[in-house]
N, C-alpha and C positions, 0 to 999 in steps of 0.2 A: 498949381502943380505943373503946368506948363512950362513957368519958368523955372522953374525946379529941375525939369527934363531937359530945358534948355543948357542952363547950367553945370550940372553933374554931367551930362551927356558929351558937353562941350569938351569938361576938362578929362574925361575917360577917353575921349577920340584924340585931343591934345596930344596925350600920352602914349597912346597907342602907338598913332604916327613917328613920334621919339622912340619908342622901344624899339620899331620895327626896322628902322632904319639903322638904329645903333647893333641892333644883333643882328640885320643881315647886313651891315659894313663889317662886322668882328668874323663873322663867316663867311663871309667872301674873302677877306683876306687869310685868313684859313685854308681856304681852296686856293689861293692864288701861290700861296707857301706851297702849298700840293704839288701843283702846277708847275711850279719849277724844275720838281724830280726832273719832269721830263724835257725839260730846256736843252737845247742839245743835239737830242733825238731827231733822225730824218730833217725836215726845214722848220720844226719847230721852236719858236721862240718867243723872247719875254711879252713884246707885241700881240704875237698868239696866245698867251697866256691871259693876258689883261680883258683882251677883244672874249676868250674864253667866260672868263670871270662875269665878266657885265652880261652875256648874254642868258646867263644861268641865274640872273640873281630874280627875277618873276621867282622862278622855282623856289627859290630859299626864302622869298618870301612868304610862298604857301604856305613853307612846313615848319616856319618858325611864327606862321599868327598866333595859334593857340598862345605860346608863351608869350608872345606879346601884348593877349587881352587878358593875361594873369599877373603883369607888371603894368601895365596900364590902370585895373582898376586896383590893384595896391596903390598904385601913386595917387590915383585920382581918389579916392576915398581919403587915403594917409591925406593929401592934403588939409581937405576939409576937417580933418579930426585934430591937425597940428594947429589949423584956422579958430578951432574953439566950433567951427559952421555945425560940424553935427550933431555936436551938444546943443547949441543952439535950435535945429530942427527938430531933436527928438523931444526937446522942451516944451516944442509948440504943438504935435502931437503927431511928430511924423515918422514912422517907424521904420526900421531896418528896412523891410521891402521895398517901402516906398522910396527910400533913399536908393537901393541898388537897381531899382526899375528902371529908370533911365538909361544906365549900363547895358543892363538889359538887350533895351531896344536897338540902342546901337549895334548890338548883334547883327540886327539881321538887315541893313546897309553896307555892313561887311561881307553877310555871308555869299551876297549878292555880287559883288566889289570882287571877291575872293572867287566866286562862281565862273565871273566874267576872265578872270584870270587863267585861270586851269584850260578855258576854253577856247582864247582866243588868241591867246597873250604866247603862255610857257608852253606848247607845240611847237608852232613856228622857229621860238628861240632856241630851246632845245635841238629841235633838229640842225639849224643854225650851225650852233658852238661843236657838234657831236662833227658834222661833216668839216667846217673848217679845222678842228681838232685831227681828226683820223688821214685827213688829206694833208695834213701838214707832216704829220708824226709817221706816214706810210710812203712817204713820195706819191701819192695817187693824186690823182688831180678832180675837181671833183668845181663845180657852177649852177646857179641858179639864173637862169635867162627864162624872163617871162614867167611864165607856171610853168616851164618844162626844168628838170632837173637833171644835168650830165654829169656822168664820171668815167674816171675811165683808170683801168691799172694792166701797162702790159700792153697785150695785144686785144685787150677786149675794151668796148667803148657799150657804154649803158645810159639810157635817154630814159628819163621815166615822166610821162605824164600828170600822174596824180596820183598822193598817196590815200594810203587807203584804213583804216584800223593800224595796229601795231606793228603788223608785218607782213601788209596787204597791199602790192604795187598794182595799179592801174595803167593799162595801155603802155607795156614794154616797151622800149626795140634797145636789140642787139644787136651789135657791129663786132667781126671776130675779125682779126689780121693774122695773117702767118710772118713766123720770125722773118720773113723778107719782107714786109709791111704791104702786102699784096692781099685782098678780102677775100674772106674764104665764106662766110658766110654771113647772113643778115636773116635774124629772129624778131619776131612780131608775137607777142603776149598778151591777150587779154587780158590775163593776171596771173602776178606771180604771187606763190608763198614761201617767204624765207624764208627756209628750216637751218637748224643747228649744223654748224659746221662746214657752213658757208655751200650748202646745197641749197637749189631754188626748187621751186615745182610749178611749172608754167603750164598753163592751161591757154587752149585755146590758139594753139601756134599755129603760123606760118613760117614757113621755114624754107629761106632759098643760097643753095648753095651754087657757089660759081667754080667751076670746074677748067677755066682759064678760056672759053669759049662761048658759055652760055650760062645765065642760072636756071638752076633748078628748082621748079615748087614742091612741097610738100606740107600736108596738113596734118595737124596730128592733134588728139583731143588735150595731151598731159604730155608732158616728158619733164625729166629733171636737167638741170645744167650749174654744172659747180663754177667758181670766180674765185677769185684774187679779192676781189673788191671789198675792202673791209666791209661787214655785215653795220657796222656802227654809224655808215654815213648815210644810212637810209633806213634803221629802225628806231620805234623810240620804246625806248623801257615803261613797261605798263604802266609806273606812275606821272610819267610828263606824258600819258595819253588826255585826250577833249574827254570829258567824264561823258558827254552823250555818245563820240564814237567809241567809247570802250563799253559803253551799255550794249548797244549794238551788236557791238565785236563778240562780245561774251554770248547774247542772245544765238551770232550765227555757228557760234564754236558750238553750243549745246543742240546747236540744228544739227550740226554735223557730228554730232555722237563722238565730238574730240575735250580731251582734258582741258577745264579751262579754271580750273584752280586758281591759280596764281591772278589773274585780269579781274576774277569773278570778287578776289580779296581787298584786289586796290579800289573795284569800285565800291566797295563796302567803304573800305576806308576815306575814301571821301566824302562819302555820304554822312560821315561819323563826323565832319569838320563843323558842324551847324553846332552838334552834341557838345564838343569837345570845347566849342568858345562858350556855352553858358556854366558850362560845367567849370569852366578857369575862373568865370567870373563870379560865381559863387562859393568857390572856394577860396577867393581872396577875401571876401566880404568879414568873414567869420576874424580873422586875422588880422584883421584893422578893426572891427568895432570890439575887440578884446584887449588891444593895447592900448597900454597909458597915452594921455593923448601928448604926454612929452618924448612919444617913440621917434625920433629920427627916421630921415629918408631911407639909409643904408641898411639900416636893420630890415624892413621892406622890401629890399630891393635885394638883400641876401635871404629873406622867406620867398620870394618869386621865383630867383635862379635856383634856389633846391629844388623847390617847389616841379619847375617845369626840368630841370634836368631828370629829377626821379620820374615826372610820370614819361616826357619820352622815353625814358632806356624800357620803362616798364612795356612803352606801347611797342616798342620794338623785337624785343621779346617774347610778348607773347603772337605779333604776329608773326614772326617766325617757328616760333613751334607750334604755331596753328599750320602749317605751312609743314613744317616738318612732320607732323603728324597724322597731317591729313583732315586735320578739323573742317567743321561746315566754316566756310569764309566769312558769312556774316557774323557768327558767334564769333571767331577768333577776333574781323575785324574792329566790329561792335565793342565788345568786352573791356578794353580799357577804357572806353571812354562811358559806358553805364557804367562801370566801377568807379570812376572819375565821379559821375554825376549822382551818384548816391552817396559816394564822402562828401561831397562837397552840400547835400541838401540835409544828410543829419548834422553837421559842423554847422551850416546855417540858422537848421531846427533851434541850438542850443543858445544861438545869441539872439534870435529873432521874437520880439514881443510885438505882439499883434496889439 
């Protein structure tokens, strides 16, 4: 059985790799088509677009695995069925399960792989492509030196130490100029929170204004302070959040008796990502060991593309109108992918002989 695991295992990771790379090159270029809209705009160009592209593809690779372990193990199973191999195996007394077990496993050096990704990888970049993007396309000017992160648009100049959750700045400061490029004043923030509409809410200030003679200190616990500075080169959208600082983020929103709906759903939904790759892989199982074994690649590889087109629109949908509706976030998130894993384990039920 080992080599069996070996075997099957190999050519389902084979595959895998091939899928994922071919539908996130077909979606990157897609987005890079996108991208051009705005060629043109402010100093943005094809350059920017490309630099754009590549630093977003971690991301598209996340959210196009499922599909890719749903044409992975079509391929790698159809193989073996067009090979005469699984007729061969079940001859000898090895059943559907044990055949798809290997696949299986595979699983979960992905989900790992995939874990490592979300967490280390598509923050960074994301944040990356978001601030070279907005700083290109706003005229603002915006640098990574060090761990410290500068921007600036205007007369206001922004140093940010460390980010923090979604839209939680660590250790501010602000530089303000007057239209004579003379400094009016210099803000110190233990932390800011970005709110909507490009208001901050800075806690814990210092605040010294210069009067053309001297500055002046002032301490204050909160105050707010609006900017110029696109909101986009220093938030990231709760799904290119670290899944451990959005657990976090979520846990201190609920401290704080604030809505956290939206954060509380994505982390659901990635938690759904483990569900959602065994659930692809048992849904292709049913679908190869029912076809003749004179079924072509293409016909396979057009049951996988429906396959994974219908259940994302489905999974998007319904998180949306969990979202729209106000659902509890784990049921909304949850939901396609236990609906997912119950079709896929009565279709298995029906071909699987023990």
């Amino acid at each position: 059985m080992r080599q069996l695991d070996r075997y099957v295992g190999g050519q389902a990771l084979k595959f895998f790799v091939l899928s994922a790379a071919v539908l996130t090159s077909l979606f990157s270029l897609l987005e890079f088509v996108d991208q051009l809209r705005s060629v043109g705009h402010g100093n943005y160009g094809v350059a920017d677009a490309l630099v754009y592209v590549a630093l977003t593809v971690p991301f598209r690779l996340l959210q196009l695995a499922p599909v890719s372990m749903l044409l992975a193990t079509l391929l790698a199973l159809g193989t073996l069925g067009r090979h005469s191999e699984l007729l061969i195996l079940k001859s000898v007394g090895v059943s559907e399960a044990q055949i798809v077990a290997p696949v299986l496993k595979l699983a979960v050096p992905l989900v790992a792989a995939l874990f490592v990704l979300a967490q280390f990888v598509i923050p960074p970049a994301q944040m990356m492509a978001q601030a070279r993007r907005s700083s290109a396309l706003y005229a603002s000017e915006s640098i990574n030196k060090g761990n410290v992160f500068w921007a600036h648009r205007g007369g206001q100049y922004l140093s940010v130490q460390r980010f923090e959750y979604s839209n939680i700045l660590k250790d501010v400061d602000i530089y303000e100029f007057s239209p004579g490029g003379s400094l009016q004043d210099i803000l110190h923030a233990d932390e800011a929170d970005i709110r909507p509409g490009g208001t901050w809410l800075l806690s814990g200030v210092q605040k010294r204004s210069f009067d053309g003679a001297a500055f002046h200190l002032e301490r204050l616990a909160t105050m707010t302070w609006s900017t110029s500075i696109p909101t986009d080169l220093l938030v990231l959208p709760p799904e290119s959040m670290p899944p451990l600082a959005l657990y976090q983020y979520v846990r201190d929103l609920h401290g704080r008796h604030q809505q956290a709906l939206r954060y509380e759903q994505e982390l659901w939904v990635k938690a759904s990502i483990p569900l959602t790759l065994v659930g692809m892989i048992l849904l292709a199982a049913p679908f190869v060991f029912g076809l003749p074994r004179s079924q072509n690649s293409g016909r396979l590889l057009a049951v996988g593309a429906v396959g994974g087109v219908v259940f994302t629109l489905g999974q998007q949908i319904a998180w949306h109108l969990a979202l729209l509706l106000d659902l509890n976030p784990m049921a909304g998130a949850l939901a396609p992918s236990v609906a997912l894993m119950a079709l896929a384990v009565a279709l298995f039920g029906r071909v699987h002989r023990p």
